[in-house]
PyMOL commands that place a pseudoatom at each C-alpha (Angstrom):
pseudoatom trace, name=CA, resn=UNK, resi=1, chain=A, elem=C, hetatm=0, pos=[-4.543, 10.594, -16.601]
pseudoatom trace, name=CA, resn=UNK, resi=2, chain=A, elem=C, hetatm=0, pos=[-6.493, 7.720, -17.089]
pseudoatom trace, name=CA, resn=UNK, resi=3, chain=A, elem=C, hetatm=0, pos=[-7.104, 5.729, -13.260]
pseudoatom trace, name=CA, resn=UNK, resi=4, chain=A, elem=C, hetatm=0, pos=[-6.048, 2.242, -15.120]
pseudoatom trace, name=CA, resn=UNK, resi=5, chain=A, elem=C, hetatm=0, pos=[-3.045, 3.328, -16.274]
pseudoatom trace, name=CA, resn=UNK, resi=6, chain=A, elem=C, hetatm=0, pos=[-2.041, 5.651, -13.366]
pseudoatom trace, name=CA, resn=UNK, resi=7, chain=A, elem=C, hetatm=0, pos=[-2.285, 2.595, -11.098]
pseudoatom trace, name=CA, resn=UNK, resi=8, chain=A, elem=C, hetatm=0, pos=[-0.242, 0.462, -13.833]
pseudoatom trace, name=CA, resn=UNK, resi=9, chain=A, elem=C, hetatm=0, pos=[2.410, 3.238, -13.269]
pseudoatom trace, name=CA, resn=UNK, resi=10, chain=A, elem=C, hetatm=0, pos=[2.162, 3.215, -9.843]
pseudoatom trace, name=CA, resn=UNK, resi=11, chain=A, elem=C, hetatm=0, pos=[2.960, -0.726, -10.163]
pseudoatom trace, name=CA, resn=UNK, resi=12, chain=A, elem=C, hetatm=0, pos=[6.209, -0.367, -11.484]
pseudoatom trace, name=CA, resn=UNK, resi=13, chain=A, elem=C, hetatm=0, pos=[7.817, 2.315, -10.090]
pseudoatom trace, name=CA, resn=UNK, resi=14, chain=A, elem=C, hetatm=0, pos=[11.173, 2.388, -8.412]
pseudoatom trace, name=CA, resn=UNK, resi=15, chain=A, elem=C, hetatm=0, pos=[12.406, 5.174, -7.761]
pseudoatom trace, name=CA, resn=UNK, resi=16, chain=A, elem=C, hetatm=0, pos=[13.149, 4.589, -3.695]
pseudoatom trace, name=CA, resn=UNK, resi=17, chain=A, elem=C, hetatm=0, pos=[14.760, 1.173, -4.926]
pseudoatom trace, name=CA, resn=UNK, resi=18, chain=A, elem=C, hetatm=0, pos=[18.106, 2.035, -3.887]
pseudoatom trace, name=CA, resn=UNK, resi=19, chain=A, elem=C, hetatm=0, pos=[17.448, 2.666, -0.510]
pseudoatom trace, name=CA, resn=UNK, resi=20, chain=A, elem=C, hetatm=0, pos=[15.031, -0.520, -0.232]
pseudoatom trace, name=CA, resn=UNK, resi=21, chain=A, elem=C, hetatm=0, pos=[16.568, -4.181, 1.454]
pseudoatom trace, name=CA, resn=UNK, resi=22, chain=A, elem=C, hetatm=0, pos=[14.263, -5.718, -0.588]
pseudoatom trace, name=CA, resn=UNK, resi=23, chain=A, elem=C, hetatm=0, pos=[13.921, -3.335, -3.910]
pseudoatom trace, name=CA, resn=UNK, resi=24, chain=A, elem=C, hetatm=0, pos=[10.549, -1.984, -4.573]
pseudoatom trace, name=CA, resn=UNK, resi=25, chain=A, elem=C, hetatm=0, pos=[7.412, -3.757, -4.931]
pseudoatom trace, name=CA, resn=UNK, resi=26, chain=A, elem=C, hetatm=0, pos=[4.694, -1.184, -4.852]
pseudoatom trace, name=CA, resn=UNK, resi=27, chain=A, elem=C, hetatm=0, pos=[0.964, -2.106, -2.993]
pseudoatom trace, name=CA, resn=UNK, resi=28, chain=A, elem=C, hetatm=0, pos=[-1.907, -0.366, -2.907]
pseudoatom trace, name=CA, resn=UNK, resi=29, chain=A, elem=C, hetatm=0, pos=[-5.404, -0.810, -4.044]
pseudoatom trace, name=CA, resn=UNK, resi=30, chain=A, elem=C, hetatm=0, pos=[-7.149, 1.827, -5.619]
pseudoatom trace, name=CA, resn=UNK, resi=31, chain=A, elem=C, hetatm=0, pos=[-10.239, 2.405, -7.871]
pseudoatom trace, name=CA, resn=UNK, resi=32, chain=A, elem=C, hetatm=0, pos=[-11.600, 6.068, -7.700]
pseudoatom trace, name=CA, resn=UNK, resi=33, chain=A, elem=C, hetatm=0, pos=[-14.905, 4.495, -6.916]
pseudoatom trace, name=CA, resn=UNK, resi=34, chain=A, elem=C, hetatm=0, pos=[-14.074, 3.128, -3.430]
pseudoatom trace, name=CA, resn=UNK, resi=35, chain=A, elem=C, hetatm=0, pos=[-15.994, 4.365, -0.815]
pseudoatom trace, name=CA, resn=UNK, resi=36, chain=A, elem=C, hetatm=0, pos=[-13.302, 3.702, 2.166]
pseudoatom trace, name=CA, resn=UNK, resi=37, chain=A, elem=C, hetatm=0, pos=[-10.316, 5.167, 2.193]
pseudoatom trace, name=CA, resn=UNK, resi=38, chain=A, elem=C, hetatm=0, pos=[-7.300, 4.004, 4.156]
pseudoatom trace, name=CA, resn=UNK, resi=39, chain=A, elem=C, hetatm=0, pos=[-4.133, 5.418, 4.626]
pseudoatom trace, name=CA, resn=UNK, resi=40, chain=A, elem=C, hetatm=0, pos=[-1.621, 3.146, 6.005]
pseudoatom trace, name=CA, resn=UNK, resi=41, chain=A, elem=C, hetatm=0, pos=[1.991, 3.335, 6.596]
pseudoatom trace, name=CA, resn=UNK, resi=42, chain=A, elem=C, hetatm=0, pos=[4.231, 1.277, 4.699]
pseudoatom trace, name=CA, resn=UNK, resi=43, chain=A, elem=C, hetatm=0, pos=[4.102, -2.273, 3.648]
pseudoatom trace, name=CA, resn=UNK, resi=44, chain=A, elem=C, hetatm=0, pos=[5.337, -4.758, 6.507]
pseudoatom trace, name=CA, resn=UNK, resi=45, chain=A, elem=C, hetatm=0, pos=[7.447, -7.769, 5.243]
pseudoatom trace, name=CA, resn=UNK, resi=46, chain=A, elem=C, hetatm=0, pos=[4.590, -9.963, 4.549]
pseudoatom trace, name=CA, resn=UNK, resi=47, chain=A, elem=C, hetatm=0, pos=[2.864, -7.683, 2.461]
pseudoatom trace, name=CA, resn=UNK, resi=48, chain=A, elem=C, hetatm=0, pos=[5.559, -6.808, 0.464]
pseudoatom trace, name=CA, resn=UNK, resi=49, chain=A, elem=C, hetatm=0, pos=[6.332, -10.942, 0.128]
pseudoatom trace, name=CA, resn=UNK, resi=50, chain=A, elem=C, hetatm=0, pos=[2.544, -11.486, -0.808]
pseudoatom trace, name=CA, resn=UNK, resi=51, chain=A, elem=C, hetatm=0, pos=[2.084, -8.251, -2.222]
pseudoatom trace, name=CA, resn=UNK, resi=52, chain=A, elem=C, hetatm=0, pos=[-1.481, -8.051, -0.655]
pseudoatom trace, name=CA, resn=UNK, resi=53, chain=A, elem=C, hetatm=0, pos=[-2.489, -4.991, 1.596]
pseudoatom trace, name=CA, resn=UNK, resi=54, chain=A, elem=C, hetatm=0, pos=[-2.462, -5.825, 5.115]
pseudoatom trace, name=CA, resn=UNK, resi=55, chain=A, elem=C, hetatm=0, pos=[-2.004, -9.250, 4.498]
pseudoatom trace, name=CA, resn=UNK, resi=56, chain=A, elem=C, hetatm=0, pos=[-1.151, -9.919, 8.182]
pseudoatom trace, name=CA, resn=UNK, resi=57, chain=A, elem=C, hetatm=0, pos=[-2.284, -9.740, 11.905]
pseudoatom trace, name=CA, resn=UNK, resi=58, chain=A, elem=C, hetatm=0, pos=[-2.830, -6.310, 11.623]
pseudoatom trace, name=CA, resn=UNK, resi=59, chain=A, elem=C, hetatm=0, pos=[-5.385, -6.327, 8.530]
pseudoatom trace, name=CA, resn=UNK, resi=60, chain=A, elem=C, hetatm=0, pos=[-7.633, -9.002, 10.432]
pseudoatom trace, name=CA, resn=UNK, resi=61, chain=A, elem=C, hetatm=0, pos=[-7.736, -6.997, 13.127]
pseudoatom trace, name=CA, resn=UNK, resi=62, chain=A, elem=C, hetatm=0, pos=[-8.387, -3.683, 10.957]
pseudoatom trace, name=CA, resn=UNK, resi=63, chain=A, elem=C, hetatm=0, pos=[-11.185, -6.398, 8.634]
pseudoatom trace, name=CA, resn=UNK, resi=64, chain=A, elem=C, hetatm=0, pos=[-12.931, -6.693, 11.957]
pseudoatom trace, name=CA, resn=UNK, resi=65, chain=A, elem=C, hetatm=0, pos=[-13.127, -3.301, 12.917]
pseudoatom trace, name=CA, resn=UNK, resi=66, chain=A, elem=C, hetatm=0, pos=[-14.690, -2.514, 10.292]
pseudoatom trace, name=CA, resn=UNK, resi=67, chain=A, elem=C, hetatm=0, pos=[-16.925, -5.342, 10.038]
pseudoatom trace, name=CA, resn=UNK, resi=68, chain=A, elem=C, hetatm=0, pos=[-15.660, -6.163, 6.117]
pseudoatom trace, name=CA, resn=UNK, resi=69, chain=A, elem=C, hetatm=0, pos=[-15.392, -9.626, 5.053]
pseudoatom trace, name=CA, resn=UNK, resi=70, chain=A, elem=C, hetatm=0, pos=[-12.212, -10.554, 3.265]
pseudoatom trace, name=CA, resn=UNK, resi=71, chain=A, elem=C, hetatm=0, pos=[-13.834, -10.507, 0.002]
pseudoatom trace, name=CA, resn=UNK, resi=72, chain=A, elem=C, hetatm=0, pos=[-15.503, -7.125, 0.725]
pseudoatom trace, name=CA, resn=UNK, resi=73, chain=A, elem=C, hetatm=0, pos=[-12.317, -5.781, 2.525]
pseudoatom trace, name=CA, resn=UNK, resi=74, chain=A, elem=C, hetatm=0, pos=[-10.105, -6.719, -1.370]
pseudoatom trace, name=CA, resn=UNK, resi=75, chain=A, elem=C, hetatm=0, pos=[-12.766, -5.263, -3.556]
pseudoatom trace, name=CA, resn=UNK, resi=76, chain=A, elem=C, hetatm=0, pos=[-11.304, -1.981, -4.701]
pseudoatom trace, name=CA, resn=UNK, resi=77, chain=A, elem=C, hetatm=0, pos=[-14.526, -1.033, -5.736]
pseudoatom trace, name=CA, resn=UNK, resi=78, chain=A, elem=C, hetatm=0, pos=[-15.341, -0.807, -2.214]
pseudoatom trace, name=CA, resn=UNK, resi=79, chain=A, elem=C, hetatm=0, pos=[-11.750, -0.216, -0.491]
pseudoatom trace, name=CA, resn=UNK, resi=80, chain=A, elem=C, hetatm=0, pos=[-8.792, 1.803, -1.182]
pseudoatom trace, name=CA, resn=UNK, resi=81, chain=A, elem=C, hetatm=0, pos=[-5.843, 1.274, 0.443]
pseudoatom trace, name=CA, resn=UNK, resi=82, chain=A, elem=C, hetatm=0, pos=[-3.193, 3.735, -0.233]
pseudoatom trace, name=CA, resn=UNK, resi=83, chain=A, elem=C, hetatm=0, pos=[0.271, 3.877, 2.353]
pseudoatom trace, name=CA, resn=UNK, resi=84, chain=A, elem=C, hetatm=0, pos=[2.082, 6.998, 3.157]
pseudoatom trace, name=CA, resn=UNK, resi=85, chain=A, elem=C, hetatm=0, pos=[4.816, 4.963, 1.275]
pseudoatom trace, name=CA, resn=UNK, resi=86, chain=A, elem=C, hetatm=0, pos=[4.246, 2.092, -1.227]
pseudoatom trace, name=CA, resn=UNK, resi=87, chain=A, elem=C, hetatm=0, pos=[6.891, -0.263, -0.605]
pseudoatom trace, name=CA, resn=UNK, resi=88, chain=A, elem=C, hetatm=0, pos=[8.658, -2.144, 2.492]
pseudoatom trace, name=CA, resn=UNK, resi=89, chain=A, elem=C, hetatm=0, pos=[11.160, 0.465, 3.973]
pseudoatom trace, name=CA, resn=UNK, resi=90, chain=A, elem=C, hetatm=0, pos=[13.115, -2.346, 5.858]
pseudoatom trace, name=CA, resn=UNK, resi=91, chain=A, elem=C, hetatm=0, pos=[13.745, -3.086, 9.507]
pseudoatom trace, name=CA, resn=UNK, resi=92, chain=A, elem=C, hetatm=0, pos=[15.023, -0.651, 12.095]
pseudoatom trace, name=CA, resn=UNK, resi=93, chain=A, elem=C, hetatm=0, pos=[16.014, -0.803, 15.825]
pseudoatom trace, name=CA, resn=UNK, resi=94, chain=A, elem=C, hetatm=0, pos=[12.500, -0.891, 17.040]
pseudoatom trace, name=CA, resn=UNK, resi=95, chain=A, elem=C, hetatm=0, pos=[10.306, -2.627, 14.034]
pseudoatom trace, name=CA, resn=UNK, resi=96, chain=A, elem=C, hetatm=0, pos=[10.117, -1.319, 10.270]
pseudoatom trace, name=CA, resn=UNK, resi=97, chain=A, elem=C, hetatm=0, pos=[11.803, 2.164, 9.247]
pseudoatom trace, name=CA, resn=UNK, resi=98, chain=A, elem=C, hetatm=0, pos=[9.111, 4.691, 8.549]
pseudoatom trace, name=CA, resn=UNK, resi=99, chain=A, elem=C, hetatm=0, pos=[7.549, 4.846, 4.799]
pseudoatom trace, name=CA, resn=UNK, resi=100, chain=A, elem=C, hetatm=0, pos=[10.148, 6.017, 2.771]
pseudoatom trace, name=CA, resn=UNK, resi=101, chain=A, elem=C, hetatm=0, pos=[8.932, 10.194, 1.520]
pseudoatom trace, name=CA, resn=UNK, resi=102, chain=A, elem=C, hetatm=0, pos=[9.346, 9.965, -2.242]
pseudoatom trace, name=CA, resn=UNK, resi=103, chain=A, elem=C, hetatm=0, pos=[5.982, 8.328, -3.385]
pseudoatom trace, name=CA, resn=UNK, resi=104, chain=A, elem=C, hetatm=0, pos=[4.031, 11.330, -1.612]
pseudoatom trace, name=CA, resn=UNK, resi=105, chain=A, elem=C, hetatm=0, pos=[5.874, 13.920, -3.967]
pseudoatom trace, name=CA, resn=UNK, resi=106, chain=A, elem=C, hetatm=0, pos=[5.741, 11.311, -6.876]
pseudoatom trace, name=CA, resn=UNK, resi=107, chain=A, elem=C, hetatm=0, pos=[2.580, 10.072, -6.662]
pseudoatom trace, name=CA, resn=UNK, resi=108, chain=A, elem=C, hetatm=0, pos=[0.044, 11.597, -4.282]
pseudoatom trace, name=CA, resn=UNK, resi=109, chain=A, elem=C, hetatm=0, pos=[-1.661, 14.677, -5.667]
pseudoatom trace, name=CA, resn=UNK, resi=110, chain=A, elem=C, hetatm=0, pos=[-2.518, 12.147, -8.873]
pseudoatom trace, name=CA, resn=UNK, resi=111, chain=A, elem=C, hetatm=0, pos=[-4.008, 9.318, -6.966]
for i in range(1, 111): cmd.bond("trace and resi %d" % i, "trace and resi %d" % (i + 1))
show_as sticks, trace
zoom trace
């Protein structure tokens, strides 16, 4: 399948809607070109509101450990940022649920 496409899919899909508080807003960032890799969780709030990868506290901290600018850091030419699961899966007791498990099955052998 052609990458463009593929990540156009990946975009809109919704098939864990139903079991999202906020319905599904896929992010990733993904070019089969990137160099880096990284394999996050799940979306926090703020990154599904801005839908931006690691949009928050915990991507400057990750930026600076890897001593990537901002610019460099959103280049998916350079970066690919790809969660266990693709949306927000809401809060629980103790922070956010875990990623929910049907973007692996759905999407992960293709990315």
């Amino acid at each position: 399948m052609d990458p463009i496409n593929l990540i156009e899919q990946v975009s809109k899909c919704v098939i864990c809607e139903p079991h999202l508080p906020l319905g599904a807003r896929p992010v990733i960032q993904f070019n089969a070109n990137a160099r880096i890799l990284i394999a996050g969780q799940a979306p926090g709030i703020k990154v599904h509101e801005t839908g931006k990868p690691f949009n928050d506290a915990s991507g400057n901290r990750l930026r600076e450990w890897l001593g990537l600018s901002v610019d460099e850091f959103y280049d998916p030419q350079k970066v690919a940022i790809l969660p266990m699961g693709f949306c927000y899966p809401g809060k629980g007791k103790s922070g956010d649920l875990p990623p929910r498990k049907e973007c692996a099955p759905a999407w992960r052998a293709q990315l």
